[in-house]
C-alpha positions in Angstrom: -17.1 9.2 42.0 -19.1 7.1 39.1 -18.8 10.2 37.0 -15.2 10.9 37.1 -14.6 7.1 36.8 -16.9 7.1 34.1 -14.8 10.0 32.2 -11.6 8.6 33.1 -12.9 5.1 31.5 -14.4 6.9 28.3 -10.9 8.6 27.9 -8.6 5.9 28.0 -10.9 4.4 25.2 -10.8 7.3 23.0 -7.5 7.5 23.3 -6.7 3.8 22.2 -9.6 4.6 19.3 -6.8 7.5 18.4 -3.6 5.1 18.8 -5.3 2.8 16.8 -6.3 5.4 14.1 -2.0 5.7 13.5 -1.4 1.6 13.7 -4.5 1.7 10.5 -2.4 4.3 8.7 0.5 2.5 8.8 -1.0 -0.9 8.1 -3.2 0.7 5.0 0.1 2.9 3.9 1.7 -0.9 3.6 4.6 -1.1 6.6 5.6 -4.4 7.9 3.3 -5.8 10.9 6.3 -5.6 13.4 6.4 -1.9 13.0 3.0 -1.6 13.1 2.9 -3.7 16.5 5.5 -2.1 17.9 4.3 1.5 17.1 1.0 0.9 19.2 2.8 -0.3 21.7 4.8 2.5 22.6 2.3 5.0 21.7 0.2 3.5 24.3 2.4 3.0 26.6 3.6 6.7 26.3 -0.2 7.5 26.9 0.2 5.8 30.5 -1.1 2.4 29.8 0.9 -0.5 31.8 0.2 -3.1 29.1 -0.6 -3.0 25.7 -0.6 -5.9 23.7 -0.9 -6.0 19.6 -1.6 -8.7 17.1 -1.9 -7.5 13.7 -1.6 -9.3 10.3 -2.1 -7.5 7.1 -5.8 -7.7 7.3 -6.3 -6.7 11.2 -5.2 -5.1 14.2 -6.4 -6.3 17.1 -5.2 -4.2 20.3 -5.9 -4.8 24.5 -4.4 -2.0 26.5 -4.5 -1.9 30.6 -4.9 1.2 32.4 -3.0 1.2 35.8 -6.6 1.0 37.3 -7.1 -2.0 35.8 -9.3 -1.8 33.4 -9.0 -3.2 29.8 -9.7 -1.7 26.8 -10.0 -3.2 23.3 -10.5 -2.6 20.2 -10.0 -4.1 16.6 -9.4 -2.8 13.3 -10.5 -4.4 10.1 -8.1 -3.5 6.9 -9.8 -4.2 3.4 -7.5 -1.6 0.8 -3.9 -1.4 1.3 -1.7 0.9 -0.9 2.6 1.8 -0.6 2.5 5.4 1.0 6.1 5.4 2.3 5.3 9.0 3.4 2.5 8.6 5.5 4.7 5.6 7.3 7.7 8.4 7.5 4.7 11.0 8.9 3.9 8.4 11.6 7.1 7.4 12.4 8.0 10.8 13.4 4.3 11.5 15.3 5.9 8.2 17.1 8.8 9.8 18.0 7.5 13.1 19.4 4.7 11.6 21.3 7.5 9.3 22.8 9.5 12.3 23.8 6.2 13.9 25.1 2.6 13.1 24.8 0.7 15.1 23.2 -3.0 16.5 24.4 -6.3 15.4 22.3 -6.4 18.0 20.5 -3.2 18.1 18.8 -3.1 14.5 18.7 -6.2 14.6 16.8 -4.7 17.8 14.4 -1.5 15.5 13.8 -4.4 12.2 13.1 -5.6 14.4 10.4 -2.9 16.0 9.0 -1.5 12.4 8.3 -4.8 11.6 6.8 -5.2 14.1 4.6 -1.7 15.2 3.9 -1.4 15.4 0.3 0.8 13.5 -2.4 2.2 14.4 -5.7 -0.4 15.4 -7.8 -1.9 13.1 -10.5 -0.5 15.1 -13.5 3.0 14.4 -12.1 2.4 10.9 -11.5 0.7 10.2 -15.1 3.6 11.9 -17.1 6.1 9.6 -14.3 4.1 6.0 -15.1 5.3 7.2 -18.3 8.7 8.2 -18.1 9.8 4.9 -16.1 8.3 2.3 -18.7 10.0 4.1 -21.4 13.5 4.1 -19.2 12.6 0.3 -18.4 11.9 -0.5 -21.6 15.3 1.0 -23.1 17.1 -0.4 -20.7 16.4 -4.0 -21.1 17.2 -3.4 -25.2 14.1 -1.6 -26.8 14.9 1.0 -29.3 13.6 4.4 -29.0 10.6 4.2 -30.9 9.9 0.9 -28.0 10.1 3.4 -25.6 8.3 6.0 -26.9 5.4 3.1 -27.2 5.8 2.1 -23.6 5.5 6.0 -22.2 2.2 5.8 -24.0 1.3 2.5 -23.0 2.1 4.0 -18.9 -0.1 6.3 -19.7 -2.9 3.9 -20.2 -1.5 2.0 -17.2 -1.7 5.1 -14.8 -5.1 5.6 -16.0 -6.8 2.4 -16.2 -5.0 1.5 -12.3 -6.6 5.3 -11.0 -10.4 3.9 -12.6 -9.8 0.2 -11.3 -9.2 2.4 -7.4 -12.0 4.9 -7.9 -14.4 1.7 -8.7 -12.8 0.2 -5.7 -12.1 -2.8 -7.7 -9.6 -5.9 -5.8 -5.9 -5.1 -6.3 -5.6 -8.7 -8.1 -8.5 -7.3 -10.7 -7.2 -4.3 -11.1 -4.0 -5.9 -12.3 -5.5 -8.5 -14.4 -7.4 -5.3 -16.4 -4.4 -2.8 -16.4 -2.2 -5.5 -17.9 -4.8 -6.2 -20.4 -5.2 -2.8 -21.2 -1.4 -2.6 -21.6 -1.2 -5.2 -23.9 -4.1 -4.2 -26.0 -2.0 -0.6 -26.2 0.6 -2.3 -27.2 -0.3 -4.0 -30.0 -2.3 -1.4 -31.6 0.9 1.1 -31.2 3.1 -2.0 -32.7 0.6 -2.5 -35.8 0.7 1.4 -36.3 3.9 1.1 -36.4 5.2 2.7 -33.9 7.3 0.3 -31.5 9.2 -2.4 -32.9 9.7 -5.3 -29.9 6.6 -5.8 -28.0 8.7 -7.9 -25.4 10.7 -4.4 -24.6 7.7 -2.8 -24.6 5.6 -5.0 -22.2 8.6 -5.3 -19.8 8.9 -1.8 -19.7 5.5 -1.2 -18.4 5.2 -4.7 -16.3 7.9 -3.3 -13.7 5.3 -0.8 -12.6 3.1 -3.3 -11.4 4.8 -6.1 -9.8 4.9 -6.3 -6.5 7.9 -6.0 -5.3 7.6 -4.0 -2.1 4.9 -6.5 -0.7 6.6 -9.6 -1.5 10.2 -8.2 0.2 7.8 -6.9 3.2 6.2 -10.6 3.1 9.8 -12.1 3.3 11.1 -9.8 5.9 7.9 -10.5 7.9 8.5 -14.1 7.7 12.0 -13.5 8.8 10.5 -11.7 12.2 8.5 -14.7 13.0 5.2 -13.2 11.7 4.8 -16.1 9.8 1.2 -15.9 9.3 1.4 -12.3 7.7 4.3 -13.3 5.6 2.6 -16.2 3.9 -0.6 -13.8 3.5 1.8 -11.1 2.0 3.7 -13.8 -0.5 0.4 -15.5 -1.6 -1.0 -11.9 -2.5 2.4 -11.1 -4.2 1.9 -14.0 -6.0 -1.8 -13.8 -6.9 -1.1 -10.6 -8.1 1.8 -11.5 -10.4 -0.7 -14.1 -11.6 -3.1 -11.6 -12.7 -0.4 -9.5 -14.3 0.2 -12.3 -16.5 -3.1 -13.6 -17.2 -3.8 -9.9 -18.4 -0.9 -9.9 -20.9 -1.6 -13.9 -21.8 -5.2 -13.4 -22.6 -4.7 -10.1 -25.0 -1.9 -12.5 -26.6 -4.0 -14.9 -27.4 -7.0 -13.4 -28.5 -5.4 -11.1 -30.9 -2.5 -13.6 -31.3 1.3 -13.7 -30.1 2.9 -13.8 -33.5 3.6 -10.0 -33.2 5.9 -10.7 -30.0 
């Protein structure tokens, strides 16, 4: 009798270890808390748990689920790098959805874990040539010449490379900005004094919508809307940090090699 409550006990916590494995992927890939929270829950509860109750803020998930025995189980998830993967939310959302419709065994919940996990993006050729192509469509948009653009596609190519070294060294999202704007700028200017580009504003604006925020401060805002207002102040005051650092990293190139070029 010990065993087979022993088993039963020490599957009902790998199980949550698994439901929890989704609610990381989603918090990581950047979805809104509520979905997160809400995700758990019905996973859980379509795993045959009475009561499962969620806190999570863009930094934790913290998760108690009760067996109809009983028994609690919990278990908490500390979230340190968080990048937009809409797909991976879209993979989940539909795992959601199946296992709603039927629960699926270990095994293939595990294969389906994994296949989130490792499920692969567009490659990195396609998205250095992209960071390209949208800073020169941004930057002839809001007024810069073609030679501007043709400067800021180069200057995106800096961008995707200095922000794919700033990841590999696991640097803080708010440093990684400061030091791709900088680089930006520094690109700028030396493409400008070549000759190149013409308008360094067009230029810089061209490449400054890849990295602002945008997603996390309308995902703060909605959050905040929810009644999640702890996660929505967290989300603006990183949107805003990070903004910061975008323009610190333009401000200090200015000023050391001078903003009379601007």
């Amino acid at each position: 009798m010990d065993v087979a409550i022993n088993s039963t006990l020490e599957a009902n916590q790998k199980l949550l270890t698994y439901i929890m494995d989704l609610g990381e992927i989603l918090l990581k890939s950047g979805a809104e808390v509520n979905r997160v929270e809400d995700t758990v829950t019905r996973i859980g509860k379509a795993y045959g748990f009475c009561r499962v109750d969620v806190f999570s803020i863009t930094s934790s998930i913290v998760v108690s689920a009760h067996d109809p025995q009983g028994d609690v189980f919990t278990e908490t998830r500390r979230i340190t790098r968080y990048i937009t993967d809409l797909d991976k939310i879209e993979r989940v959302n539909r795992l959601s959805r199946k296992i709603c419709a039927k629960p699926l065994d270990e095994t293939e919940l595990l294969e389906a874990i994994d296949q989130i996990k490792n499920a692969e993006g567009y490659s990195e050729t396609a998205m250095f040539f992209t960071y390209g192509l949208i800073s020169a469509a941004f930057s002839i948009f809001f007024g810069g010449t073609f030679n501007d653009g043709i400067t800021a596609f180069l200057c995106g190519l800096v961008l995707r490379v200095v922000l794919r070294l700033g990841r590999k060294m696991d640097l803080q999202n708010i440093v990684i900005n400061f030091f791709t704007s900088a680089a930006v700028g520094i690109g700028a200017i030396v493409m400008i004094k070549m000759g190149l580009g013409q308008n360094m504003d067009k230029i810089i604006i061209g490449n400054i919508m890849l990295l602002i925020p945008g997603i996390l401060l309308t995902t703060s805002l909605r959050d905040m809307i929810n009644g999640d207002l702890v996660t929505g102040i967290m989300g603006l005051g990183d949107a805003i940090l990070r903004s910061l650092a975008i323009s610190f990293g333009f401000a200090v190139v200015m000023a050391w090699f001078g903003g009379g070029i601007i």
